[in-house]
N, C-alpha and C positions, 0 to 999 in steps of 0.2 A: 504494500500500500504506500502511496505516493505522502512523504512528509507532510504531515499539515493537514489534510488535505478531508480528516474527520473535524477538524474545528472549522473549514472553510463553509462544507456542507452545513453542519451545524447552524453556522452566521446566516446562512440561507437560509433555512427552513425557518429557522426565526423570521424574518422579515416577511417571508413570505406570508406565515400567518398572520402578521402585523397588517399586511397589504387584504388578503383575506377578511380582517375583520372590518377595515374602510369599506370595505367596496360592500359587504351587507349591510351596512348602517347605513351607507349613500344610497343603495339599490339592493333591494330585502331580496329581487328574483335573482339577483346573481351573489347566490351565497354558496363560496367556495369552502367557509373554515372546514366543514367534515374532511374532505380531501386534506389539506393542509394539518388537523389533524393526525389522520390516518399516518402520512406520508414525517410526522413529527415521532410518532411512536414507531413507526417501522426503521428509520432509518438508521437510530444510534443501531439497531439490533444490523443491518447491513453491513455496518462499518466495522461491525465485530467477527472477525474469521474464526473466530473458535464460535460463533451461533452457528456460521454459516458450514461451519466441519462437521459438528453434529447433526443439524437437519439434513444434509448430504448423504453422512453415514447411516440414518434411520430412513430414508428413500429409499435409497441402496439395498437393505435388508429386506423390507418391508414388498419392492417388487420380486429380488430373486426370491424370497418367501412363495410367494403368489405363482411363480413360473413365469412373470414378462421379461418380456426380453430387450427390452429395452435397458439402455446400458448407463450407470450411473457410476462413476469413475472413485476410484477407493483413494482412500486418504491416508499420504504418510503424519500421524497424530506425532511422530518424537520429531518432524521439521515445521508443526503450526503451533501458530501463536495469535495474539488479538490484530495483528499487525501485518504475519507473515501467512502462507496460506501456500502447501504443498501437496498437490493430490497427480493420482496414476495420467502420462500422457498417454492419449489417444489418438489416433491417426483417423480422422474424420473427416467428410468432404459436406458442401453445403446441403442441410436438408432440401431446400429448395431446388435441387438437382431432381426429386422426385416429379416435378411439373413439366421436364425435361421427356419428350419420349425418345429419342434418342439415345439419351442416357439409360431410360430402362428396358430399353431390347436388348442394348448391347451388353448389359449387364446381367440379362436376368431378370429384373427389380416387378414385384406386383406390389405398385405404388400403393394398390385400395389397402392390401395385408398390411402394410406398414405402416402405414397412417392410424388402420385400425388397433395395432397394436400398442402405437401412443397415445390413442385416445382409452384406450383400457389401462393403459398404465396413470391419465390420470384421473381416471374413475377409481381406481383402487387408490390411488391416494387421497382423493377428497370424501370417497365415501367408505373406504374401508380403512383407514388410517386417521382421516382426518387435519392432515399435512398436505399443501399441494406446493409447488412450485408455481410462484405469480408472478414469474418473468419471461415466459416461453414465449419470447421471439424468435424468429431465424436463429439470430447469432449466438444461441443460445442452445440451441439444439442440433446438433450436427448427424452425420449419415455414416454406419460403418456395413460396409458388403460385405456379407456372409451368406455365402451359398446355403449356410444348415439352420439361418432364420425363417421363422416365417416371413414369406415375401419377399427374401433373398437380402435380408440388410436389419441393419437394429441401429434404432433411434439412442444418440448420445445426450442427457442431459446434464447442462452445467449450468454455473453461477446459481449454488444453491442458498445468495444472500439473502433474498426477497423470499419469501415464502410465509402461507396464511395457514393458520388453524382454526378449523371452524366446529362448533361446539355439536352436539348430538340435535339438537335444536336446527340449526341451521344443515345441518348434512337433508335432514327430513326435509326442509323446507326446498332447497336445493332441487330435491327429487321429485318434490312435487310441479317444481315450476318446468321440470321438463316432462313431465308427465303431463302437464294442462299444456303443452305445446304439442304435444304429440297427438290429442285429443279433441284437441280445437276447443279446449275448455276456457273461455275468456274469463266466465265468472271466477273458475277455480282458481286463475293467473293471478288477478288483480287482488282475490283473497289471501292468496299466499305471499305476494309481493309485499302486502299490509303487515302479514303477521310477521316477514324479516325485516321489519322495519321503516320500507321505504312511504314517507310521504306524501300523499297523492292529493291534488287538487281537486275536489270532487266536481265543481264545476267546469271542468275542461273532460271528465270520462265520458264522454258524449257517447253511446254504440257503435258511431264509426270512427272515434277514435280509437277504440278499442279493440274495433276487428282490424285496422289501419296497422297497429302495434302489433297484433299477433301475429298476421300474415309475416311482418316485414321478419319478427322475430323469427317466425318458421322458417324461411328463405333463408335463415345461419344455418340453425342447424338440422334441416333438412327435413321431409315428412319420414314418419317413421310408419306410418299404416299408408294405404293405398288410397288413391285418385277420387274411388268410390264411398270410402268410407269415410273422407275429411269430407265429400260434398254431404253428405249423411249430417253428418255433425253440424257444418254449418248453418243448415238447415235447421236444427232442433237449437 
């Protein structure tokens, strides 16, 4: 870690929530402090390499436990410190190499397997552990070929600084909001999004804002029953 460089962030996040709390008192709709918050209690934990060794090492466990194959890099514990941070090199190439087809004839590679396998790796984290990694960008997740994976490659995840625990409460609640997406359950959505906390303006839940927001939500993560059975649903 770069000298200095946890007091600099620090000087940040301070001001930021500083800026945060103007800007709600000037304008109540653009109230940013929860983020600013958030991003205050997460971050001294980020700058700490011995958090981020531990949550590492309990990912780690936690998917070879389960059988995913997704690869989560082992830590030398006698070279980290708060400071310094030494775990196994991997020879990995950009996940994003899977959007390539090129790449996956040449190689082998069934993009859909792989992808499905990181998505099961972090459904057993967030819902059978209760630890996820809440940094999974690109550059963060890298690609190793293996003929004897499934779908011919396993997904590397690193930078395990940022990461969220979320309480038995919210695992449920989690579940159901993809449950009322899969279902075309709007009332169920909005019910469930109340009970995790988020507050809703009840004069803007207009019906087609509602259907507006689920559709758009289901075009992430995709229909999970058939053509017939969401026109079904939406219907009822």
């Amino acid at each position: 870690q770069h000298d200095g460089v946890d007091r600099i962030f620090l000087e940040d996040i301070a001001t930021l929530t500083t800026v945060a709390e103007q800007v709600a008192y000037w304008a109540p709709d653009l109230d940013f402090r929860k983020f600013a918050e958030e991003w205050r209690d997460s971050l001294p934990r980020e700058l700490d390499f011995c958090h981020e060794m531990t949550a590492l090492e309990r990912a780690g466990n936690k998917l070879r436990e389960a059988g995913n194959s997704c690869i989560v890099p082992r830590v030398h514990k006698d070279l980290c410190g708060t400071h310094v941070f030494v775990m196994e090199f991997i020879q990995g190439g950009p996940i994003l190499d899977l959007g390539k087809a090129e790449f996956c004839e040449s190689n082998g590679v069934d993009k859909h397997r792989v992808l499905t396998e990181l998505l099961h790796a972090f459904g057993i984290m967030a819902f059978k552990d209760g630890m996820f990694h809440a940094d999974p960008h690109a550059g963060n997740v890298r690609l190793v070929l293996d003929p004897t994976a499934p779908g011919g490659a396993k997904p590397v995840l690193l930078d395990w600084g940022l990461i969220r625990e979320i309480t038995d409460a919210e695992r449920l609640g989690l579940a159901k909001v993809f449950h009322s997406l899969a279902n075309f359950d709007i009332a169920g959505l909005f019910d469930v999004l109340e009970s995790l906390g988020f507050s809703l303006r009840q004069e803007l839940l207009n019906d087609d804002l509602k259907r507006d927001l689920i559709e758009k939500a289901r075009g992430v993560v995709k229909d999970t029953i058939n053509r017939h059975k969401t026109r079904e649903n939406a219907r009822e």
